[in-house]
VMD Tcl script that builds the backbone (N, CA, C; Angstrom):
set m [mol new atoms 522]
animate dup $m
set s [atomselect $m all]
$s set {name element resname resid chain x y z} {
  {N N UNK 1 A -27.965 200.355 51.435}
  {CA C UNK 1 A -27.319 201.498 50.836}
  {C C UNK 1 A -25.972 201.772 51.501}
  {N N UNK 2 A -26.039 201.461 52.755}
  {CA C UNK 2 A -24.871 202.087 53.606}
  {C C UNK 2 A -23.511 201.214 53.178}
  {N N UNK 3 A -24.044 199.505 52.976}
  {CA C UNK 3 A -22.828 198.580 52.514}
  {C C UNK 3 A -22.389 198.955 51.259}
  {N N UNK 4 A -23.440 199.287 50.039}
  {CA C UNK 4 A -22.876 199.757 49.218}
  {C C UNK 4 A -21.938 201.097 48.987}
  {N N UNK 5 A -22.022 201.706 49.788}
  {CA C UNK 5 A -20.990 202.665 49.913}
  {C C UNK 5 A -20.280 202.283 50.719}
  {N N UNK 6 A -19.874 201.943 51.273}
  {CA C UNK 6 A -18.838 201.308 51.880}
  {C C UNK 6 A -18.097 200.127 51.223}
  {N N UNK 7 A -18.066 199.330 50.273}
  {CA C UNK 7 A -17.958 198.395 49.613}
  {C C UNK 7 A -17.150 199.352 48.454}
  {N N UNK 8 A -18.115 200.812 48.174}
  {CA C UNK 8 A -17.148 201.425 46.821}
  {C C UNK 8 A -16.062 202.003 47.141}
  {N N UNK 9 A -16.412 202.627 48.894}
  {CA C UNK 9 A -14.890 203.836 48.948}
  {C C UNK 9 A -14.023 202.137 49.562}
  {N N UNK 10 A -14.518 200.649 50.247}
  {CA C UNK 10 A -13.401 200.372 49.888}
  {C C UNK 10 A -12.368 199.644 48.650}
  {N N UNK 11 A -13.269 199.555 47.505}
  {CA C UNK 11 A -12.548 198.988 45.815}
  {C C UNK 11 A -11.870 200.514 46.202}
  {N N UNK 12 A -12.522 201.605 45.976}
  {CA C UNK 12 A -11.675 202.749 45.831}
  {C C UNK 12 A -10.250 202.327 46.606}
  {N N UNK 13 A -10.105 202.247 48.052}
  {CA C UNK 13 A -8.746 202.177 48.221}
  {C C UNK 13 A -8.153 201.223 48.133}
  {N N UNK 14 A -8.646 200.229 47.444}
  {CA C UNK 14 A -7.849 199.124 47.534}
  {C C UNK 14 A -7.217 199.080 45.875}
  {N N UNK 15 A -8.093 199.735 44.688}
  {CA C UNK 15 A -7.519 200.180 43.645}
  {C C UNK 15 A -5.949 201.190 43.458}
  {N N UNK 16 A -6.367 202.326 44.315}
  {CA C UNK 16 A -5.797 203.105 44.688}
  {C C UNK 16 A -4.174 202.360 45.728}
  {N N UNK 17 A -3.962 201.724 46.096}
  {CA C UNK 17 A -3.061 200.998 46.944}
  {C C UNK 17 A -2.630 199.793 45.658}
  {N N UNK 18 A -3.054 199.777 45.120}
  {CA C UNK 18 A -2.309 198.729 44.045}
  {C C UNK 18 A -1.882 199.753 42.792}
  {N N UNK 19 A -2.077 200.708 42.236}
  {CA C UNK 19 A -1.739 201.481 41.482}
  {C C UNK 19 A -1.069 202.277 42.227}
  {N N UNK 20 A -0.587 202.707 43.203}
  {CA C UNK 20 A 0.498 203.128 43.908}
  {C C UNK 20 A 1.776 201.798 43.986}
  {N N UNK 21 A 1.670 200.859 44.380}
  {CA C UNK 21 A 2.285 199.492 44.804}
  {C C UNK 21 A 2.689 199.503 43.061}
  {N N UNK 22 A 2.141 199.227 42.159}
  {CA C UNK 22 A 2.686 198.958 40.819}
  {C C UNK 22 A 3.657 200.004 40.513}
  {N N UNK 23 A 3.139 201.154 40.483}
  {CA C UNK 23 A 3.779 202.678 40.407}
  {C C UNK 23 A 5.492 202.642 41.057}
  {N N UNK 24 A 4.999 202.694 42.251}
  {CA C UNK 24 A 6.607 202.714 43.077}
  {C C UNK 24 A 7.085 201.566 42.560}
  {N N UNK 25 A 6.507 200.271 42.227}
  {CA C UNK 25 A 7.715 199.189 41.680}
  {C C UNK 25 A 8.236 199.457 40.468}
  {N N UNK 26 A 7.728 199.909 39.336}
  {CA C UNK 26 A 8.078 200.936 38.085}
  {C C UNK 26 A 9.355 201.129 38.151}
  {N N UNK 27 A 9.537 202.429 39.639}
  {CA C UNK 27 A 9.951 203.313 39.758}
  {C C UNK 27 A 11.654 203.062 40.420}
  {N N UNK 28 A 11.110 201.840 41.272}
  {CA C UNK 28 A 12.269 201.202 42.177}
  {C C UNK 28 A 12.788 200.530 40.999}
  {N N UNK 29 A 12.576 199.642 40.400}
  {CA C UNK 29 A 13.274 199.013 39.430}
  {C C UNK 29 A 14.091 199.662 38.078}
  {N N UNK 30 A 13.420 200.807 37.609}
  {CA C UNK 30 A 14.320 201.963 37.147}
  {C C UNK 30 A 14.912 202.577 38.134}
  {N N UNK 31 A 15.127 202.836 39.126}
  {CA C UNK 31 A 16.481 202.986 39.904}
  {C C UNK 31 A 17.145 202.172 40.039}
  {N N UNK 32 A 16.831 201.057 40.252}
  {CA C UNK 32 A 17.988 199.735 40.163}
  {C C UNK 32 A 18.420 199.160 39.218}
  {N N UNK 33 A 18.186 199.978 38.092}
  {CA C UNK 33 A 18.718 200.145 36.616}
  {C C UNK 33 A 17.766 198.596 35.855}
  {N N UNK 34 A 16.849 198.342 36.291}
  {CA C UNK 34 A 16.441 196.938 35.456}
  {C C UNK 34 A 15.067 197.494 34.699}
  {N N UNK 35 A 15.045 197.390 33.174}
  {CA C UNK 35 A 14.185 197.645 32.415}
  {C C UNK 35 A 13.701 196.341 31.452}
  {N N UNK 36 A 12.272 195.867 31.238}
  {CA C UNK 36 A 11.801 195.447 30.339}
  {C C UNK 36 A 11.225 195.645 29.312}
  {N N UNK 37 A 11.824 194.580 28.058}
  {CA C UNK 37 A 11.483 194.936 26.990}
  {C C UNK 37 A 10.508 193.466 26.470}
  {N N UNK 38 A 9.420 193.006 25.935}
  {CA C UNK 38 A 8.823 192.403 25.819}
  {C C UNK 38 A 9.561 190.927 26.921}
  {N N UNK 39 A 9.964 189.605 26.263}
  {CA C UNK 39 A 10.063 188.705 28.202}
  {C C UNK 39 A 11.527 189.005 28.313}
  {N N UNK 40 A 12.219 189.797 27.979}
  {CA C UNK 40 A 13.490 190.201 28.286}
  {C C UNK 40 A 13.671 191.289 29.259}
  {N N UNK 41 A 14.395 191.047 30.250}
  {CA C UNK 41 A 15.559 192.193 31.131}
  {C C UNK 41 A 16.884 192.697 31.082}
  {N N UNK 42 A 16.400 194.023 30.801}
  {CA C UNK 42 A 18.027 194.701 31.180}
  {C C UNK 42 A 18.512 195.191 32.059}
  {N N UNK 43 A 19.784 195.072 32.465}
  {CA C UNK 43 A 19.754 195.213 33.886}
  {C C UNK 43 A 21.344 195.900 34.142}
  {N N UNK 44 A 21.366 197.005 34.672}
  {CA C UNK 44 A 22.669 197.941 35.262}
  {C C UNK 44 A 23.068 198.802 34.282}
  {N N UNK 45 A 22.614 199.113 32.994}
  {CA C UNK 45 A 23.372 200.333 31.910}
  {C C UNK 45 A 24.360 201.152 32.535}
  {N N UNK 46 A 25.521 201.248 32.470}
  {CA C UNK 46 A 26.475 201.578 32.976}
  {C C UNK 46 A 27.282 202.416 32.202}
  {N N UNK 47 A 28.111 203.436 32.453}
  {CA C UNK 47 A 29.472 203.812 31.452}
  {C C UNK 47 A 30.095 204.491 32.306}
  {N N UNK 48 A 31.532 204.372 31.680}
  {CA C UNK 48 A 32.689 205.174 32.319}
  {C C UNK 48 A 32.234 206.592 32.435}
  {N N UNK 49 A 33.310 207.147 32.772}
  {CA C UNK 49 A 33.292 208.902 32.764}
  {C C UNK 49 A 34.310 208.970 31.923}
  {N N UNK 50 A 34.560 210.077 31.393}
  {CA C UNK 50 A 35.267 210.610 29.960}
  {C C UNK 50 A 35.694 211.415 30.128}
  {N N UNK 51 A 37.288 211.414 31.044}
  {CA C UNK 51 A 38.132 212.716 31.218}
  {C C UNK 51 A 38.607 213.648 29.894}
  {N N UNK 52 A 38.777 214.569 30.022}
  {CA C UNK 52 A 39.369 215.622 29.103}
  {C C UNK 52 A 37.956 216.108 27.973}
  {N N UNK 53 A 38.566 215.915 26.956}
  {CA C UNK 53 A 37.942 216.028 25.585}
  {C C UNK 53 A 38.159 214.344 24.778}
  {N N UNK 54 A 37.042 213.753 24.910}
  {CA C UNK 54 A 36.997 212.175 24.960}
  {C C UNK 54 A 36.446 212.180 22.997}
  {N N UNK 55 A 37.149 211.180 22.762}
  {CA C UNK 55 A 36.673 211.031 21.667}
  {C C UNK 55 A 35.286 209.748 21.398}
  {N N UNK 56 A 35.815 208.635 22.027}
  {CA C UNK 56 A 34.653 207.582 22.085}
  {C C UNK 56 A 34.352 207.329 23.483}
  {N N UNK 57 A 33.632 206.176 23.519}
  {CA C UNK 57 A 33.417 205.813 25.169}
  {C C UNK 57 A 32.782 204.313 24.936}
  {N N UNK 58 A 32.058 203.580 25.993}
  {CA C UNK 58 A 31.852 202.451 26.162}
  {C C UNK 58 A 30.245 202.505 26.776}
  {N N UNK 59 A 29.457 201.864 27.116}
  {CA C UNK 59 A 28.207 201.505 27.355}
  {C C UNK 59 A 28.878 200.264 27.882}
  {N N UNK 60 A 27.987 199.576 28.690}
  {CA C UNK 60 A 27.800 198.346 29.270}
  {C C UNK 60 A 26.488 197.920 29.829}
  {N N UNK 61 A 26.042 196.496 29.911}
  {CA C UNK 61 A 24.541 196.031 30.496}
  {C C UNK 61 A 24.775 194.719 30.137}
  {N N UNK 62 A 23.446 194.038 31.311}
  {CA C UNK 62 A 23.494 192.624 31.043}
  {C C UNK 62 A 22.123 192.681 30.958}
  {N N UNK 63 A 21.368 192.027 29.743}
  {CA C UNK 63 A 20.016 190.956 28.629}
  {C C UNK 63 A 20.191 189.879 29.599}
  {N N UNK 64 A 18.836 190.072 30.174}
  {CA C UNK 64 A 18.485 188.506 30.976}
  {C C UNK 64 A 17.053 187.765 29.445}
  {N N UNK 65 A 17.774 186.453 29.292}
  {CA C UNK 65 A 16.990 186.281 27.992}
  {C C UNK 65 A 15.264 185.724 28.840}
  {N N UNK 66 A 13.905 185.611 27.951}
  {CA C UNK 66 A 12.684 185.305 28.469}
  {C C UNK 66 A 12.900 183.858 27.903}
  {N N UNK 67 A 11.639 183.431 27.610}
  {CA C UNK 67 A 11.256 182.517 27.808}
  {C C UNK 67 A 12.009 181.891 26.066}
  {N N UNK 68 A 11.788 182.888 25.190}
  {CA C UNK 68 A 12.765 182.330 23.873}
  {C C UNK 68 A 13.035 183.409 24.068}
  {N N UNK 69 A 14.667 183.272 23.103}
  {CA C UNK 69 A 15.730 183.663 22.364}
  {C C UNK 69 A 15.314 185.203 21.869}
  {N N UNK 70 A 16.394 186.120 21.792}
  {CA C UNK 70 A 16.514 187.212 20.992}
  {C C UNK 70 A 17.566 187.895 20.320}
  {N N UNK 71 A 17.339 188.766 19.912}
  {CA C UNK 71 A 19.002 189.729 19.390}
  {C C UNK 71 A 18.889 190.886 19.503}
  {N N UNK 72 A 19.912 191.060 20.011}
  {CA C UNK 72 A 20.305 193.141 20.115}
  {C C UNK 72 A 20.937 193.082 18.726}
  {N N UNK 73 A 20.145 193.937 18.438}
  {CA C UNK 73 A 20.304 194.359 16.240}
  {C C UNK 73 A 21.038 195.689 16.002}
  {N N UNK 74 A 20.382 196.805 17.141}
  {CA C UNK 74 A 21.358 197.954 17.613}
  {C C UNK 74 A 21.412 198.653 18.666}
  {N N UNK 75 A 21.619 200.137 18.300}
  {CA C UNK 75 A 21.649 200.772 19.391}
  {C C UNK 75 A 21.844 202.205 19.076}
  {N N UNK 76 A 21.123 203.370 19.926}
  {CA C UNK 76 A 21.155 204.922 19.141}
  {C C UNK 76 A 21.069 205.215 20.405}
  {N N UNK 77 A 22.094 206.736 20.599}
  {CA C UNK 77 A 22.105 207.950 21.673}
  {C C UNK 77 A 22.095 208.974 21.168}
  {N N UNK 78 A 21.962 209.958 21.580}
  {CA C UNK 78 A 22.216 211.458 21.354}
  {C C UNK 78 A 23.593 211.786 21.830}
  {N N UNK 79 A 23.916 210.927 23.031}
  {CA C UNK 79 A 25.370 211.802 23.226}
  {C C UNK 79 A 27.037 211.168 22.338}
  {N N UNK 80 A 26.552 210.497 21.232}
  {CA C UNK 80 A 27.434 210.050 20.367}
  {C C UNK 80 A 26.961 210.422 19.319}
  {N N UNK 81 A 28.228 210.734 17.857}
  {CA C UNK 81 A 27.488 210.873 16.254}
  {C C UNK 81 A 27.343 209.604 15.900}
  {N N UNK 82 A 28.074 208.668 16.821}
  {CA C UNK 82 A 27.827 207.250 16.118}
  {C C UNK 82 A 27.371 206.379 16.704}
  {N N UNK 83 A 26.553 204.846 17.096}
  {CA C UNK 83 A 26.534 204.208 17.997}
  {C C UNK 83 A 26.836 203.106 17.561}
  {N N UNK 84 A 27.837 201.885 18.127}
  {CA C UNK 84 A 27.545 200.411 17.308}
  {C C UNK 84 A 27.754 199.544 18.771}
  {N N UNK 85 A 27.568 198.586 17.915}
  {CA C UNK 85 A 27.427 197.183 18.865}
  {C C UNK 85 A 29.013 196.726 18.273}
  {N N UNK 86 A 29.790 196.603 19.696}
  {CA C UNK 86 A 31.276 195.774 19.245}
  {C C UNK 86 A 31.534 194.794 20.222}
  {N N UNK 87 A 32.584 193.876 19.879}
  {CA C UNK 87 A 33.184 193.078 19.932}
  {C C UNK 87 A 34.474 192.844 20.002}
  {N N UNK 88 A 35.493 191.892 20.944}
  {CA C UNK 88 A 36.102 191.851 20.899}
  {C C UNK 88 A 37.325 190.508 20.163}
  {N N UNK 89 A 37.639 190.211 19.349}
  {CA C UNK 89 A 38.190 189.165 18.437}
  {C C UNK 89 A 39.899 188.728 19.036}
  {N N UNK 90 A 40.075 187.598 19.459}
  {CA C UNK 90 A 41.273 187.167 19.607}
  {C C UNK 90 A 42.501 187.096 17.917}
  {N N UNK 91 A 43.094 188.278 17.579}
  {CA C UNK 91 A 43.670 187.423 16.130}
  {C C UNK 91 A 45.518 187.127 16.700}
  {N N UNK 92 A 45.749 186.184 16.476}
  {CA C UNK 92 A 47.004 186.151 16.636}
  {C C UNK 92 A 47.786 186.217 18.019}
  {N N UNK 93 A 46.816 186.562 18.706}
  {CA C UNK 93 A 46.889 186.650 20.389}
  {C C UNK 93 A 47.236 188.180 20.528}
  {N N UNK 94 A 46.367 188.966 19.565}
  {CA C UNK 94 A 45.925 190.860 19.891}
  {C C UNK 94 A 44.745 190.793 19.835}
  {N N UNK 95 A 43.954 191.101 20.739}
  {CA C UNK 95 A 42.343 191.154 21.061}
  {C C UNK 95 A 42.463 192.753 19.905}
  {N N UNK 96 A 41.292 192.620 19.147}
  {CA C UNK 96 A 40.905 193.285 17.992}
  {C C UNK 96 A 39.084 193.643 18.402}
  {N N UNK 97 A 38.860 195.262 18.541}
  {CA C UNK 97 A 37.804 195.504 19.018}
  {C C UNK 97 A 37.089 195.533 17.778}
  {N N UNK 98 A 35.769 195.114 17.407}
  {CA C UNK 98 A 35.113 194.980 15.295}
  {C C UNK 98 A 33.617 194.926 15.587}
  {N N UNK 99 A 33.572 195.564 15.092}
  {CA C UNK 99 A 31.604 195.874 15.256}
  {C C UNK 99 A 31.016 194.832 14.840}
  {N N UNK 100 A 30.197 194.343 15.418}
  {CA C UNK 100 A 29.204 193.147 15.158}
  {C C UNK 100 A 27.613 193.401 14.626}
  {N N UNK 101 A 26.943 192.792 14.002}
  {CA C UNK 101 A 25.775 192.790 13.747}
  {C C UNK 101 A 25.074 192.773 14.440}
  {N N UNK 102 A 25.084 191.920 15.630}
  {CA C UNK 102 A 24.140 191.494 16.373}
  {C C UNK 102 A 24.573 190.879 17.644}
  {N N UNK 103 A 23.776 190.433 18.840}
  {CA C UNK 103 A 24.479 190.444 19.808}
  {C C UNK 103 A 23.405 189.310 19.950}
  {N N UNK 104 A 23.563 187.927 20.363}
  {CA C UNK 104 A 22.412 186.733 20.207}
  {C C UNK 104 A 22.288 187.100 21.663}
  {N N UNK 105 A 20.935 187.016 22.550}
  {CA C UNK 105 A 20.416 187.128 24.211}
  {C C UNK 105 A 19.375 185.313 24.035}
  {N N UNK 106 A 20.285 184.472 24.329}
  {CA C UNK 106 A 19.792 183.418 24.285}
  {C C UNK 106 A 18.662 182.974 25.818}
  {N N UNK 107 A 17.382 181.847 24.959}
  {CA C UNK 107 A 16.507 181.691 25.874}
  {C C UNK 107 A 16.471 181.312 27.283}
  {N N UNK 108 A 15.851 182.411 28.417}
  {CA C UNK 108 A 16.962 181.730 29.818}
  {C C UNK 108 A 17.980 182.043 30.031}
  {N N UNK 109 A 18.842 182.439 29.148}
  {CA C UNK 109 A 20.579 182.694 29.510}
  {C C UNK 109 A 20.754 184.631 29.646}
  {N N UNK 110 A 21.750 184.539 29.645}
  {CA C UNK 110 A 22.307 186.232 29.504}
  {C C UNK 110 A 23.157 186.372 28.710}
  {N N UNK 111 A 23.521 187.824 28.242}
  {CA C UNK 111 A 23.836 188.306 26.749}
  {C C UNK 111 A 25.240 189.389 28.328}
  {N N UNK 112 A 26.067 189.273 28.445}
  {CA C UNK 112 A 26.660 190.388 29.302}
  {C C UNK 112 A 27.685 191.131 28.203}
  {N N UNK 113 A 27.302 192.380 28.087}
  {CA C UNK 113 A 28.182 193.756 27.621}
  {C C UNK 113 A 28.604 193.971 28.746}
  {N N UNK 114 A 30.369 193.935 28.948}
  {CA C UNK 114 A 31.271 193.995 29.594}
  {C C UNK 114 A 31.923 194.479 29.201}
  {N N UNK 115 A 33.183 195.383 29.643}
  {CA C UNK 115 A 34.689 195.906 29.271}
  {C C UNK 115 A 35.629 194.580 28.926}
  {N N UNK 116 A 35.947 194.558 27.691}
  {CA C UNK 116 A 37.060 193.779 27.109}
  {C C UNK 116 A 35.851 192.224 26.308}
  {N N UNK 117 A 34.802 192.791 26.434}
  {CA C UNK 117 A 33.782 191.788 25.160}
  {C C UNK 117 A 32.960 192.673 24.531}
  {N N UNK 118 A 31.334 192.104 24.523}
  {CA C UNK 118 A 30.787 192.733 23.817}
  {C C UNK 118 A 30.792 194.202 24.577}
  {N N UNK 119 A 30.098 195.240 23.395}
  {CA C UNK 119 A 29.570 196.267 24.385}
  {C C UNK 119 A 29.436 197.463 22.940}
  {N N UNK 120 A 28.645 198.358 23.876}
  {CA C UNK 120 A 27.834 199.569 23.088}
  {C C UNK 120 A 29.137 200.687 22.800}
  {N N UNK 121 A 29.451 201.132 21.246}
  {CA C UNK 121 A 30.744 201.815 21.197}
  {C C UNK 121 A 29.964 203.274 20.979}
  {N N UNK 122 A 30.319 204.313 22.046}
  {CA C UNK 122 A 29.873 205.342 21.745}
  {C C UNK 122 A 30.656 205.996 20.797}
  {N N UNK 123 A 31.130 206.429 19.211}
  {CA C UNK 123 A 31.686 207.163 18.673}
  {C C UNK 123 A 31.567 208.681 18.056}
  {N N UNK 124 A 32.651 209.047 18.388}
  {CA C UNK 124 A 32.607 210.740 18.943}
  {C C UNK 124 A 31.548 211.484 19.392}
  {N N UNK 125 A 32.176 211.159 20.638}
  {CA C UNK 125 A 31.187 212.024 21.945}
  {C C UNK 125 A 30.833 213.402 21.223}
  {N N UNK 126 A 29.821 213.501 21.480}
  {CA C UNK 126 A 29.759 215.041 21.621}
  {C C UNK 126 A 30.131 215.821 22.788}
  {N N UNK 127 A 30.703 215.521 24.049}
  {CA C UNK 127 A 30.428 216.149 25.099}
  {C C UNK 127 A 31.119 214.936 25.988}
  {N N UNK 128 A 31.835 215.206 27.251}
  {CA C UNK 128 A 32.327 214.112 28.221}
  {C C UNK 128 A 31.593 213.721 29.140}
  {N N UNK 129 A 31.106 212.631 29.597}
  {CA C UNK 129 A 30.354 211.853 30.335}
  {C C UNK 129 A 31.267 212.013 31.809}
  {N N UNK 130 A 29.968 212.490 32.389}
  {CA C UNK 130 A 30.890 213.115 33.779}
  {C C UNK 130 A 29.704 211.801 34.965}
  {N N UNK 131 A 30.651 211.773 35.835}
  {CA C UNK 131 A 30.275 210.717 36.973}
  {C C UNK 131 A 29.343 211.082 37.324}
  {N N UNK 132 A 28.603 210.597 38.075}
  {CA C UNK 132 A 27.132 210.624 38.521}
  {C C UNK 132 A 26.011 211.427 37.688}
  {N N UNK 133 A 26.120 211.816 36.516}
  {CA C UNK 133 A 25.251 211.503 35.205}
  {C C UNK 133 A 24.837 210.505 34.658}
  {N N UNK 134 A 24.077 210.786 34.258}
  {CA C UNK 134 A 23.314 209.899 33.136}
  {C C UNK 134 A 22.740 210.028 31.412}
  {N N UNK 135 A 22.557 209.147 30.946}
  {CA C UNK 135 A 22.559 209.610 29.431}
  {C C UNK 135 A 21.227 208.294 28.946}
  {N N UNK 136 A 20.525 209.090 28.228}
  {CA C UNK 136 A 19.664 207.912 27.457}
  {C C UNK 136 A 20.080 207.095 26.559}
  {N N UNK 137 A 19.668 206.006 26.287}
  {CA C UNK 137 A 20.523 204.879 25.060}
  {C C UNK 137 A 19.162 203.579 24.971}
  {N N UNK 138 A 19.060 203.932 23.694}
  {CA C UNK 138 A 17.727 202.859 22.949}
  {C C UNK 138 A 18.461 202.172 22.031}
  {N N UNK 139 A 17.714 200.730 23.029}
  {CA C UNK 139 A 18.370 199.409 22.334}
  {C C UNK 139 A 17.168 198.992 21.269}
  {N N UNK 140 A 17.898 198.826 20.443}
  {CA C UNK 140 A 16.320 197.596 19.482}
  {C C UNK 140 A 17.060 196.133 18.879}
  {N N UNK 141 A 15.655 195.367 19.437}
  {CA C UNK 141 A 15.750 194.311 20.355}
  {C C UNK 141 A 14.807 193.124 18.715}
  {N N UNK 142 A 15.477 192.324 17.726}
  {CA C UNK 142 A 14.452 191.490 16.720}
  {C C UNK 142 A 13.172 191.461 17.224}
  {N N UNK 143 A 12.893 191.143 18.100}
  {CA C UNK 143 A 11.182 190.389 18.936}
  {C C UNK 143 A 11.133 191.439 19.670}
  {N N UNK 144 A 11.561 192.084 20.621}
  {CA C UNK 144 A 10.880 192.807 21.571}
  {C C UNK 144 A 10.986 194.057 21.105}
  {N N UNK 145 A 11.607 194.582 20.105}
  {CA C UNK 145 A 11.509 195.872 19.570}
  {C C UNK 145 A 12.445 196.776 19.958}
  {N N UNK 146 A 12.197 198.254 20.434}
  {CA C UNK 146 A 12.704 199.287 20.961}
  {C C UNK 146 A 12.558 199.488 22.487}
  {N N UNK 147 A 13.665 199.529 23.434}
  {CA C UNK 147 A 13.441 199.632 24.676}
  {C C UNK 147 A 14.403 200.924 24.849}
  {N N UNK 148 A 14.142 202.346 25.876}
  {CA C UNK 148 A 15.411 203.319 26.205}
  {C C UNK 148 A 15.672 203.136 27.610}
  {N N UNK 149 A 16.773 202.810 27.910}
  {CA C UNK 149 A 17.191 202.909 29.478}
  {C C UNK 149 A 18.121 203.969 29.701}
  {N N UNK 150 A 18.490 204.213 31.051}
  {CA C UNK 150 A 19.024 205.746 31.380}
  {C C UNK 150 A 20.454 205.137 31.692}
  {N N UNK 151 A 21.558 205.270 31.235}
  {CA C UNK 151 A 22.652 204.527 31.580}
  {C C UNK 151 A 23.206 205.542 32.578}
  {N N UNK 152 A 23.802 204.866 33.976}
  {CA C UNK 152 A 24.240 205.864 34.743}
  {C C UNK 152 A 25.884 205.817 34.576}
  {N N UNK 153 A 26.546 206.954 34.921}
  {CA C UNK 153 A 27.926 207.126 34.344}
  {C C UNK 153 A 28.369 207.194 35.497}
  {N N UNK 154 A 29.484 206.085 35.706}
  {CA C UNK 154 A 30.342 205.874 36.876}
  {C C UNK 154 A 31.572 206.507 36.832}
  {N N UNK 155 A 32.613 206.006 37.730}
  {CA C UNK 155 A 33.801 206.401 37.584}
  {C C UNK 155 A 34.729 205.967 36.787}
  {N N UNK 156 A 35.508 206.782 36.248}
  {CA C UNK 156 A 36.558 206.531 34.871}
  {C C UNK 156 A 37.381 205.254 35.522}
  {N N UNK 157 A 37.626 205.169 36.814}
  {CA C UNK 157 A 38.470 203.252 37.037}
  {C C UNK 157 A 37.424 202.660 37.404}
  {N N UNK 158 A 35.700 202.786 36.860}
  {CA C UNK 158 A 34.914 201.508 37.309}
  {C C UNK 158 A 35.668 200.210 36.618}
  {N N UNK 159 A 35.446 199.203 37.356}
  {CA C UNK 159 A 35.376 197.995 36.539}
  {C C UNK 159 A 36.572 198.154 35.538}
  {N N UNK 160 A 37.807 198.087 36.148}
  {CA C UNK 160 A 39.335 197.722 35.556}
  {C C UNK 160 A 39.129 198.914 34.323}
  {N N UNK 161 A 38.625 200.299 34.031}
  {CA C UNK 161 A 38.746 201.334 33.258}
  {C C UNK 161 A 39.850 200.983 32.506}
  {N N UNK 162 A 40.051 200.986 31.349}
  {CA C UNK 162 A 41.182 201.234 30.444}
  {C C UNK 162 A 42.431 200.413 30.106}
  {N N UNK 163 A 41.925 199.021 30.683}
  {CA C UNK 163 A 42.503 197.620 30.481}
  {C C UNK 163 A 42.024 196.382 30.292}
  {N N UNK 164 A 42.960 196.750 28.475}
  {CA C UNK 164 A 42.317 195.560 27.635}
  {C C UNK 164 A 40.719 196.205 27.141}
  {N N UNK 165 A 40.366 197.382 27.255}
  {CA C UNK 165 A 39.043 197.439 26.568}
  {C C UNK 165 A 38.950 198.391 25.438}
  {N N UNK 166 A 40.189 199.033 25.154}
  {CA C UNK 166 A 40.518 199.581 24.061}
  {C C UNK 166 A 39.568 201.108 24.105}
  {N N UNK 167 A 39.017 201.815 24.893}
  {CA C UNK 167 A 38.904 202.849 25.245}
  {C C UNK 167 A 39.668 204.113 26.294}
  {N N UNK 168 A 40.702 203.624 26.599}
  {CA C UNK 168 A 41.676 203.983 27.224}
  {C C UNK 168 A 42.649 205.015 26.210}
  {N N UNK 169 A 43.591 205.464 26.654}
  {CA C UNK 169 A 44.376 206.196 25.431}
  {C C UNK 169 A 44.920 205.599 24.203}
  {N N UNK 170 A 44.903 204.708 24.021}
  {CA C UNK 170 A 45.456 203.687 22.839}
  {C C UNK 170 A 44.312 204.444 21.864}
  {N N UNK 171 A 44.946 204.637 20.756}
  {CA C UNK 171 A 43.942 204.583 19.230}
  {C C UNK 171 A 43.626 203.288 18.698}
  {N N UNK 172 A 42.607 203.088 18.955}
  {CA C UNK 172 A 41.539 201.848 18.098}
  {C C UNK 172 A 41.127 202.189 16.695}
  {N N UNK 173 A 41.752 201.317 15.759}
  {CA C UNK 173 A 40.881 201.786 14.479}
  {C C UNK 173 A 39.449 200.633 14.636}
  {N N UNK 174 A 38.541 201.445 13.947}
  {CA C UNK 174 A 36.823 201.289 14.007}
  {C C UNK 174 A 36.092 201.448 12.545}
}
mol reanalyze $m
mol bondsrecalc $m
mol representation Tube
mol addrep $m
């Protein structure tokens, strides 16, 4: 009798120590901005900050692809009336920012939304994205579906701000 109780309180803590251990890894890895969506990773959701009264803004992240192939199909926030997936087009030697359908996250490889390529167009903010905030943004993914990650909002000169990415003061038609 005595082993058997002893045998249960220890499954008890040894259950208990792995559902903590899973828990905090959850938890650490959404702080280190990496979220999964069926065998795909996303990893760093990022955006500028939005001085003044901002009209659009930018999203950024890098799709680590699984084992096969996928596509980012879209993308929805609350803190935009609009959301699209864009692109950037060489015509004539003027990079031309043009919304795309789809964003291919090939098998094994990475899909990177960057300033001055692809990336998430927030259109008309409701509100300015202030630094060390954050904002929700749900990607949906052909195969893996719907995933929401917390994009954290950096500083307005992260990552060369406002050159060559057509969110800067220049008017972009969209």
């Amino acid at each position: 009798m005595k082993n058997l109780i002893t045998a249960g309180a220890l499954a008890l803590v040894l259950s208990t120590a792995v559902s903590l251990t899973l828990s905090t890894s959850s938890r650490a890895a959404d702080m280190a901005g990496m979220y999964k969506a069926g065998d795909i990773t996303i990893i760093n959701p990022w955006a500028r900050a939005t001085p003044g009264k901002p009209r659009n803004g930018g999203a950024y992240l890098t799709i680590k692809g699984g084992a096969s192939g996928d596509e980012l199909t879209g993308v929805e926030s609350d803190v935009a009336k609009k959301t699209q997936l864009h692109g950037h087009n060489n015509e004539n030697g003027v990079m031309k920012m043009r919304q795309v359908k789809a964003i291919t996250v090939p098998a094994g490889g990475m899909a990177m939304l960057q300033p001055g390529g692809y990336h998430v167009m927030l259109m008309k903010l409701k509100y300015a994205l202030k630094e060390g905030e954050s904002f929700p943004l749900t990607l949906h993914f052909a195969k893996a579906g719907k995933v929401t990650v917390e994009v954290r909002i950096m500083s307005v000169g992260a990552m060369n701000a406002g050159k060559n990415t057509g969110h800067g003061k220049m008017k972009m038609k969209h």
